[in-house]
C-alpha positions in Angstrom: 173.9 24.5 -4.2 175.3 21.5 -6.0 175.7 20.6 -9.7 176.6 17.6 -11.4 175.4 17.4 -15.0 177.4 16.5 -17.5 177.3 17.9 -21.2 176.6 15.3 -24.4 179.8 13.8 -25.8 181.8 15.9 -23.6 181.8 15.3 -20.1 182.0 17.6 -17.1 183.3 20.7 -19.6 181.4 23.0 -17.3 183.4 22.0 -14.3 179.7 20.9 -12.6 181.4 17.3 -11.0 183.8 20.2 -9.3 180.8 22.0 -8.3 178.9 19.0 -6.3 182.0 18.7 -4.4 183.0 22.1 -3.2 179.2 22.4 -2.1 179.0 19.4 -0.4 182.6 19.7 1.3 181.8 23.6 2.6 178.9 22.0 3.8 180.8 19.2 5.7 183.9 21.0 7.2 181.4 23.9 8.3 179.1 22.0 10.0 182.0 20.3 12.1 182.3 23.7 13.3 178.9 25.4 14.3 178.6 22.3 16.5 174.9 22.4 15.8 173.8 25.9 15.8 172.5 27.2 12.6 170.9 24.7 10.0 172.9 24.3 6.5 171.1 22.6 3.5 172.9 20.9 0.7 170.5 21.2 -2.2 171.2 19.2 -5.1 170.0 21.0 -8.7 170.9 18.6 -11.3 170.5 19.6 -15.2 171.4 23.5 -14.8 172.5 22.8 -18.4 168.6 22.3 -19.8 166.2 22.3 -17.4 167.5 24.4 -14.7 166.3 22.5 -11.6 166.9 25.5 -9.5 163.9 27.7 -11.2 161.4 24.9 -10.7 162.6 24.5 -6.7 161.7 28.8 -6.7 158.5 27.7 -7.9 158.2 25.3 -4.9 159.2 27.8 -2.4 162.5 25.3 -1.9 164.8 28.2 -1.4 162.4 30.7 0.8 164.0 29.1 4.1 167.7 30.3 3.6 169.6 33.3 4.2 171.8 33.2 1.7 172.9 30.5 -0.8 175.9 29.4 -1.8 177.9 27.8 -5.1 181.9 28.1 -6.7 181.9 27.1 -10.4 185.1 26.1 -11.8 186.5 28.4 -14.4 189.8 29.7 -16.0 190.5 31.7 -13.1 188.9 33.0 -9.9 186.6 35.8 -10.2 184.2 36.4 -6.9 182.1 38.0 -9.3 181.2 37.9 -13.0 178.7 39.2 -15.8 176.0 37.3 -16.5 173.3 36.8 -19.4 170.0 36.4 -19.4 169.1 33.3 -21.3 165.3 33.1 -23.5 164.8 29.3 -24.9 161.9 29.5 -27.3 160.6 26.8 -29.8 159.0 27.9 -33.0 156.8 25.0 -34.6 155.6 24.8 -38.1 153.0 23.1 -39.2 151.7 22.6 -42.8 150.3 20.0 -44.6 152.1 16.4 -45.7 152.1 15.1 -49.4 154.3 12.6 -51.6 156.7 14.9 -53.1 155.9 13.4 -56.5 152.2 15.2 -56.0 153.3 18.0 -54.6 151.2 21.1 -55.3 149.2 23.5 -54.2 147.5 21.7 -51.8 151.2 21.1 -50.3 152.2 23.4 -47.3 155.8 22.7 -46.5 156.5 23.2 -43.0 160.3 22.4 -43.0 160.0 25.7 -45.8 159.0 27.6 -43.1 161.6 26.5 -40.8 164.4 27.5 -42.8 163.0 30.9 -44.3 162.8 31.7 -40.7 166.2 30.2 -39.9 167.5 32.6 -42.4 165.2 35.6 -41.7 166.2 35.2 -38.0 170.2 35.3 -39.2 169.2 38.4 -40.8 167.6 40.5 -37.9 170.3 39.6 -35.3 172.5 42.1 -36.7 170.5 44.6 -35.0 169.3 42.9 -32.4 172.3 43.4 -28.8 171.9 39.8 -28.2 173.5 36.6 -29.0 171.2 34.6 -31.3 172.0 30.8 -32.3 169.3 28.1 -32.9 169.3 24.6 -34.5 166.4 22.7 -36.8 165.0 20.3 -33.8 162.9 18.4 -36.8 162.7 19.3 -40.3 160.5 16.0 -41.5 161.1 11.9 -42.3 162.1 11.1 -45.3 163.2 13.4 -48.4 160.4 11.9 -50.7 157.6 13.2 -48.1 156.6 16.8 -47.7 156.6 17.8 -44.2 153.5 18.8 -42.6 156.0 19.5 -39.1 158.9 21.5 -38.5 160.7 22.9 -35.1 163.4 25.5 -34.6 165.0 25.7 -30.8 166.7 29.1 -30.1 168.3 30.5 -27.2 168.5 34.1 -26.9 170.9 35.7 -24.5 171.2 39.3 -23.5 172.9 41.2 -20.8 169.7 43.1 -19.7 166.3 41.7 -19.5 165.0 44.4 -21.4 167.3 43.5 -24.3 165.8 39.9 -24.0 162.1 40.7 -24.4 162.8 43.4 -27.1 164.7 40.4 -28.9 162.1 37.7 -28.1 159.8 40.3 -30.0 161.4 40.9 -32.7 162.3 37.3 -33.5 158.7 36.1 -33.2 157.2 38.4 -35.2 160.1 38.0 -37.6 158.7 34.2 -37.5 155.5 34.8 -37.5 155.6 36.6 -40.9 157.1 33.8 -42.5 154.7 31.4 -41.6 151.9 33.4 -42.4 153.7 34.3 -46.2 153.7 30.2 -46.3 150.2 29.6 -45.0 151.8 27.7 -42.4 150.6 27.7 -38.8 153.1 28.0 -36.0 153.0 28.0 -32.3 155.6 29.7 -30.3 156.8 28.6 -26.3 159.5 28.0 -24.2 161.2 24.7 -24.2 163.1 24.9 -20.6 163.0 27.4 -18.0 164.1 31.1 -18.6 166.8 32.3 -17.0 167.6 36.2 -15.9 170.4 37.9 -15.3 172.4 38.1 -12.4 171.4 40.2 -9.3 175.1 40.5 -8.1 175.5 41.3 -4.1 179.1 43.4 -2.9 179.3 42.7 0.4 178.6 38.7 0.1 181.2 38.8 -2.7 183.6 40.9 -0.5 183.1 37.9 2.3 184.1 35.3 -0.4 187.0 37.8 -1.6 188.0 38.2 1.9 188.3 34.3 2.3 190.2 33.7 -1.0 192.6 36.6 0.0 193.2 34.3 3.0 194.0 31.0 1.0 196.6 33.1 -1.0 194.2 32.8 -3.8 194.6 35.8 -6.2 191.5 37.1 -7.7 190.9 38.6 -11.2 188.3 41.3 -12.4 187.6 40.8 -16.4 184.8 42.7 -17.4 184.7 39.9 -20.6 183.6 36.8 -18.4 180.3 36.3 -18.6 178.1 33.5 -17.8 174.4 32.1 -18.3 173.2 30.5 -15.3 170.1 29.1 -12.9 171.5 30.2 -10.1 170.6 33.9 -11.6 166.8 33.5 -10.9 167.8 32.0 -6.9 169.9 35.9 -6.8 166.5 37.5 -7.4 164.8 35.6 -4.5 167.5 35.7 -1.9 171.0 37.0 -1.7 173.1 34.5 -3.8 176.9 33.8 -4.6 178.1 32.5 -7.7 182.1 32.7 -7.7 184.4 30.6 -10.2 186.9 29.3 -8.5 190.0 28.9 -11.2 191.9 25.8 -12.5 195.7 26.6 -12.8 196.7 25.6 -16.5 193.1 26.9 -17.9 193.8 30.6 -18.4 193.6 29.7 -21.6 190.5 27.3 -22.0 186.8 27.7 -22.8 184.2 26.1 -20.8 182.5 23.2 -22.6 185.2 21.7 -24.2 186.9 18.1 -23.4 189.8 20.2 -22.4 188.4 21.6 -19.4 186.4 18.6 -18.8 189.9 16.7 -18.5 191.0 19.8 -16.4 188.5 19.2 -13.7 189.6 15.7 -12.9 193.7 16.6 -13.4 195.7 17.5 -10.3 195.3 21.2 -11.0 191.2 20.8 -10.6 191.9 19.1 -6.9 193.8 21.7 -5.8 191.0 23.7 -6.9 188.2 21.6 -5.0 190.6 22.0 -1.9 190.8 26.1 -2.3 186.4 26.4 -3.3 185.6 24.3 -0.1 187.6 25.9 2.3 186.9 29.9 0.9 182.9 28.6 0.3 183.3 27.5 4.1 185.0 30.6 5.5 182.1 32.6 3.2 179.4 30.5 5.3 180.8 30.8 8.4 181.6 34.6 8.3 177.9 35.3 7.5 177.1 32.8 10.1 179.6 34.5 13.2 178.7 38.3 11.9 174.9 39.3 12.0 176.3 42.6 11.0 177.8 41.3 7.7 174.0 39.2 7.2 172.4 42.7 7.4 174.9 44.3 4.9 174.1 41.3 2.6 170.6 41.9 3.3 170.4 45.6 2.7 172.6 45.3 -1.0 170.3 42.2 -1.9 166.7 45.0 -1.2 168.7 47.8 -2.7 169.2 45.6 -6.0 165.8 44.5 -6.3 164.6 48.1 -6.2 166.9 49.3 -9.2 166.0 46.0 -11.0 162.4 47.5 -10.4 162.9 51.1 -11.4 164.5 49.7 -15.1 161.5 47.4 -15.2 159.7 50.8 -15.0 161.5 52.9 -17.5 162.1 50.1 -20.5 158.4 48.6 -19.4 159.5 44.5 -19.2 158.6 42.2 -16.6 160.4 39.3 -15.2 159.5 36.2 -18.0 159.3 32.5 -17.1 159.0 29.3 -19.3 155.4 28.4 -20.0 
């Protein structure tokens, strides 16, 4: 799988030019050696950043074909596996009723009112709430001397357990809701880009990777603090799925989405990294490839982890959401 979006006034601070090109490479060198047998794809997913290409290619069936698929993401160092969270995008819209401001009364319903009694009620609530919170006013009116009869908030809420997401996503509406309803405003919740879930990680296709980067000379580190939000997480729950970082030397230090990285990624340090992610994202391939023995292990850890995602499903009572 291949990314290449970049972020506004920023550049590639995600590392996602990087990505493209590891993908594409493993693709290249490994085909040069099955001579043939065995089909690779190369599947371009642009915009993982907003509209997460790969969901709407699950809801084409583009990835029901494959065995496994396949990515490295750039990083501050190399990881073959890493936390993820589950990322919510919902859009809360207000609408009320317009008027000069210098007639403003009771047949006034300020919408942007709503918009930032809810902003604040929603600052309030996410102190109990084990998620991460943030949101931005999308459109809080025209001019000052107009009332606005439209406002928008855009949130994304991230949690390390689906459950935690929907019990968040519940919360926050009805924390919403009652706002608008104290205003007499009306307001309309839905998502504004694709959900995304958390990661169904898989050992034995990580140990493959591992295996290959031990090779290189590549040393790998285990930080129970990196954690990601990604598209790739909904592929993991359709087929077995890697998503290792693959680290740039001089980065320990870095965040992602920064110019810094961004700069990182085309330095000499972020070839040397291209070079290591194509060949250990090859030897992965072919490994699974030469060893139908390793494919079933894969296999079996992918079923197993569907089945546990199931049973929690069943205890906490959530289901699997998706952007309207």
């Amino acid at each position: 799988m291949c990314e290449y979006d970049a972020l506004p006034e920023i550049g590639h601070g995600c590392g996602h030019d990087l990505i493209g090109v590891i993908s594409a490479g493993a693709a290249a060198a490994l085909k040069t050696v099955l001579n043939g047998q065995g089909t690779i794809v190369v599947y371009g997913t642009p915009d993982e950043e907003v509209s997460c290409t790969k969901v709407q290619f699950l809801d084409e069936g583009v990835f029901d074909e494959l065995d496994v698929a396949l990515m490295l993401h750039p990083y501050k160092h190399t990881c073959t596996q890493i936390s993820s969270m589950g990322i919510y995008p919902i859009q809360f819209e207000f609408f009320g009723k317009k008027c000069h401001a210098n007639e403003a009364g009771p047949q006034c319903i300020n919408a942007l009112d709503a918009a930032v009694m809810s902003y604040v009620s929603i600052n309030q609530i996410k102190q109990y709430l084990d998620a991460n919170i943030h949101g931005i006013v999308k459109n809080g009116g025209v001019l000052p001397n107009i009332i606005p009869d439209y406002a928008c908030l855009q949130y994304f809420i991230r949690c390390d357990a689906q459950w935690k997401t929907e019990l968040a996503v519940q919360r926050v509406t009805r924390c919403v809701q009652g706002v608008a309803d104290s205003m007499g405003v009306q307001m309309k919740a839905t998502n504004f880009s694709a959900a995304n879930t958390t990661f169904l990680n898989n050992g034995p296709l990580e140990d493959v990777l591992k295996a290959n980067l031990d090779r290189l000379g590549e040393p790998v580190t285990v930080d129970p603090r990196d954690r990601i939000s990604t598209d790739a997480a909904n592929v993991s729950f359709r087929i077995p799925t890697l998503h290792g970082m693959i680290g740039i030397k001089g980065c320990e230090q870095m965040d992602l989405h920064t110019k810094e990285f961004a700069d990182a990624t085309v330095s000499p340090a972020g070839q040397n990294a291209t070079r290591t992610g194509i060949l250990a994202l090859a030897g992965t391939a072919y490994d699974i490839w030469e060893s139908a023995s390793v494919l079933n292990r894969i296999r079996q850890a992918f079923c197993l982890g569907l089945e546990e995602e199931r049973k929690k499903e069943e205890k906490y009572g959530f289901h699997k959401f998706s952007a309207e």
